[in-house]
C-alpha positions as CSV (number, residue, x, y, z in Angstrom):
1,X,25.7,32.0,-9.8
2,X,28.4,34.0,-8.2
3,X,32.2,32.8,-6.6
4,X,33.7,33.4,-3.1
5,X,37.4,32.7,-3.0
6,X,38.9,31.8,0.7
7,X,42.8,31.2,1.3
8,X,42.8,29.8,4.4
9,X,45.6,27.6,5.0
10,X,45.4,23.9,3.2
11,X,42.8,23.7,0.7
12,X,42.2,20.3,1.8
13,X,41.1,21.6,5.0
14,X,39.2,24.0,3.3
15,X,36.8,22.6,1.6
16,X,34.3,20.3,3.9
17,X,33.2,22.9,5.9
18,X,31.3,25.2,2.5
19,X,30.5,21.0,0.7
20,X,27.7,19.7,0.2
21,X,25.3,23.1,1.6
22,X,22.2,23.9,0.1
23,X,22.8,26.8,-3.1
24,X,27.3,25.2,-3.1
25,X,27.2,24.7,-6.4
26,X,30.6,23.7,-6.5
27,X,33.9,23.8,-3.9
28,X,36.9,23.6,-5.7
29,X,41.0,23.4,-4.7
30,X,42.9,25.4,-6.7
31,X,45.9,28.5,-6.5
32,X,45.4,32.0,-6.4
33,X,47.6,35.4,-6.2
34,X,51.1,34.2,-8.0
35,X,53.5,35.1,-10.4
36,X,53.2,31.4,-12.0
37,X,50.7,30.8,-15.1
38,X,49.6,27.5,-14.8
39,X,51.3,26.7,-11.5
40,X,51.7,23.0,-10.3
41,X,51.4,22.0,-6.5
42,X,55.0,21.3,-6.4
43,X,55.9,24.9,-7.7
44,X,53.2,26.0,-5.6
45,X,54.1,24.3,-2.1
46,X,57.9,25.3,-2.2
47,X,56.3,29.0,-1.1
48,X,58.3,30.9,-4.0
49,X,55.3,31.3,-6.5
50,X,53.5,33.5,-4.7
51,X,50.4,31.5,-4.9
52,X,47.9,31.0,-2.2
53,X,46.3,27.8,-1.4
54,X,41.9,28.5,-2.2
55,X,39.0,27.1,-2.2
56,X,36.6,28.5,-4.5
57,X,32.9,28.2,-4.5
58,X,30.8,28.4,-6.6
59,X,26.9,29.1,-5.2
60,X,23.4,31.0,-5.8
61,X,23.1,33.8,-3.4
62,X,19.5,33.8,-3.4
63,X,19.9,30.4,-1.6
64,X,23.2,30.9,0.8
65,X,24.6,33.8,0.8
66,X,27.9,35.7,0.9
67,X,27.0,36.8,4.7
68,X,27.1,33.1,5.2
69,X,29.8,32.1,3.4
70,X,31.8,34.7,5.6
71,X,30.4,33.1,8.2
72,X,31.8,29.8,7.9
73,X,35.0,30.9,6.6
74,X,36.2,33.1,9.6
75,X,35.8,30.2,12.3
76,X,37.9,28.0,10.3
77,X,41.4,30.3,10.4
78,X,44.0,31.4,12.4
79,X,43.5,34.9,11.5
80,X,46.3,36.3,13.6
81,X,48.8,33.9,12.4
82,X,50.9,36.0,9.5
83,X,53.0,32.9,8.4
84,X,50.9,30.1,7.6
85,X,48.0,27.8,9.0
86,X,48.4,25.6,11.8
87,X,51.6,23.0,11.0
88,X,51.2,24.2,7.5
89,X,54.0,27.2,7.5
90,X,54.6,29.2,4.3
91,X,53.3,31.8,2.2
92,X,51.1,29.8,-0.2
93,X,49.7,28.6,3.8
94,X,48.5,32.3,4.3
95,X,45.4,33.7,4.8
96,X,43.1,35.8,2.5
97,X,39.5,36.4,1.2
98,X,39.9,36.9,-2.9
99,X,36.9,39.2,-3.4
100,X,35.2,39.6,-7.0
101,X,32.7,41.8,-6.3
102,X,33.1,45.6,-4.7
103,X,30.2,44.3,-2.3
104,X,31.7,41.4,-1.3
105,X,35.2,43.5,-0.2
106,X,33.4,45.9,1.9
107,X,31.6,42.9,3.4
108,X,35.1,41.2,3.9
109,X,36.1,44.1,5.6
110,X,33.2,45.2,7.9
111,X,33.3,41.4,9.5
112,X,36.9,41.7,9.7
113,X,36.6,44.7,11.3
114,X,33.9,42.8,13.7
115,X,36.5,40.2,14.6
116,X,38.9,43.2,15.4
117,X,36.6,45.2,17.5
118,X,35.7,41.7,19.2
119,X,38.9,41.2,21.4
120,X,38.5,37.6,20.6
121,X,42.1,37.7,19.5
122,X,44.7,39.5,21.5
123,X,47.0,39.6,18.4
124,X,45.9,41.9,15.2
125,X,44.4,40.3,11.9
126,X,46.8,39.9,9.3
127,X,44.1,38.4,7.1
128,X,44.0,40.1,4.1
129,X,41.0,41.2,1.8
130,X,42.9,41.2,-2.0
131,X,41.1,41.6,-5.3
132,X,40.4,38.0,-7.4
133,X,43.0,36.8,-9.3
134,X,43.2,34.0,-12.0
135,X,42.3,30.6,-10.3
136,X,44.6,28.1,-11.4
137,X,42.5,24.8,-10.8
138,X,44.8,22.2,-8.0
139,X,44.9,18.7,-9.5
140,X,42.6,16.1,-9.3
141,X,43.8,14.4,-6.3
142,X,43.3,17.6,-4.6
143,X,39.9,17.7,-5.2
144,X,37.8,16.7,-2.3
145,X,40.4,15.5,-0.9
146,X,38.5,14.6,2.2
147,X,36.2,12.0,0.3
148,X,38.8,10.9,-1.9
149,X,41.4,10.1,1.0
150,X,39.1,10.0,4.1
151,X,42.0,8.3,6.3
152,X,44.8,10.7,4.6
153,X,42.5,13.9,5.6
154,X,41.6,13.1,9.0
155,X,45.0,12.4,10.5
156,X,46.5,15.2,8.5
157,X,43.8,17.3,10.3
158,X,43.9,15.9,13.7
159,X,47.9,16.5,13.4
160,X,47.5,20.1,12.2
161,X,46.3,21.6,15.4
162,X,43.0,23.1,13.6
163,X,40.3,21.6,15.5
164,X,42.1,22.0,18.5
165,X,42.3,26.0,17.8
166,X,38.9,25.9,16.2
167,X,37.4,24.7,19.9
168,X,39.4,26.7,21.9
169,X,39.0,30.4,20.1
170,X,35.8,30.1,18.0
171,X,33.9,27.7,20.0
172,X,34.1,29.2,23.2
C-alpha cells in the first residue's frame, strides 16, 4: 500500500471524487504542512497554523495508480487561484500535492508542467508540489463528510462555485 496526499481546497470536497475506487484503500480528511502538533480544525481554519486542508489516500498501485490519482486530482482545483479554493479563501484553502515518494514528485511535476504547456489556463499554476509532512488526522465529523451530512455537502458545494468551474475549464 502506498499514500497520495492532495490539498485542494476543502477536504470535504475532496474526498468523493478518489472514494469508493477500486485499489482506495482508504480517503481520509486530515491537516498537513503546519507549525501546529496536533492541530484542531478551529486552529486550523483561522489560516494562522499553517496547515493545509488534505485528503490522503491510501491505495495499491498495482490496482489504481498514482498516474490516476493525478488524474483525478487536477480536474478538481482551481490551480491558478493562489489564495484559496472557490468561496473557501485562506491559506489552509490552498492548493498542493504532498508527495512521499521522489517518483511521485517528478510525476507531480511533469503533469503540472502538462497543464502549463496546455494554455488551458491563461493565469500561471501556483499549485505547489511540497515534500510529505506529518498528517494530523481531521475529526470524525470530517470524515466522509459527504455521507455523513449528504444535505450539508451538497449545498456547501453547489454554493462554492466548484462544479460550476469544474464544467466550464476541465470539462470543456
Amino acid at each position: 500500500m502506498e499514500k497520495a496526499t492532495f490539498a485542494g481546497g476543502c477536504f470535504w470536497c475532496m474526498v468523493k471524487p478518489f472514494d469508493e475506487l477500486p485499489g482506495i484503500i482508504r480517503v481520509e480528511s486530515g491537516y498537513m504542512g503546519g507549525v501546529v502538533q496536533n492541530p484542531t480544525y478551529e486552529q486550523v481554519k483561522t489560516g494562522e497554523t499553517g496547515h493545509y486542508e488534505v485528503v490522503q489516500i491510501t491505495y495499491d498501485p498495482s490496482l489504481f495508480s498514482y498516474e490516476q490519482l493525478l488524474g483525478l486530482y487536477w480536474p478538481q482545483i482551481d490551480p491558478t487561484d493562489p489564495d484559496g479554493q472557490f468561496h473557501d479563501r485562506g491559506s489552509q484553502y490552498r492548493t498542493a500535492i504532498f508527495y512521499h515518494t521522489n517518483e511521485q514528485k517528478n510525476l507531480a511535476q511533469q503533469t503540472k508542467e502538462e497543464i502549463e504547456n496546455s494554455e488551458r489556463f491563461n493565469k500561471p499554476i501556483v499549485t505547489q508540489i511540497l515534500p510529505a509532512k506529518i498528517f494530523y488526522l481531521a475529526e470524525d465529523i470530517h470524515q466522509g463528510f459527504y455521507k455523513k451530512r449528504p444535505e450539508e455537502y451538497k449545498t456547501d458545494r453547489e454554493q462554492s462555485g466548484r462544479d460550476l468551474f469544474i464544467k466550464k475549464n476541465w470539462e470543456s
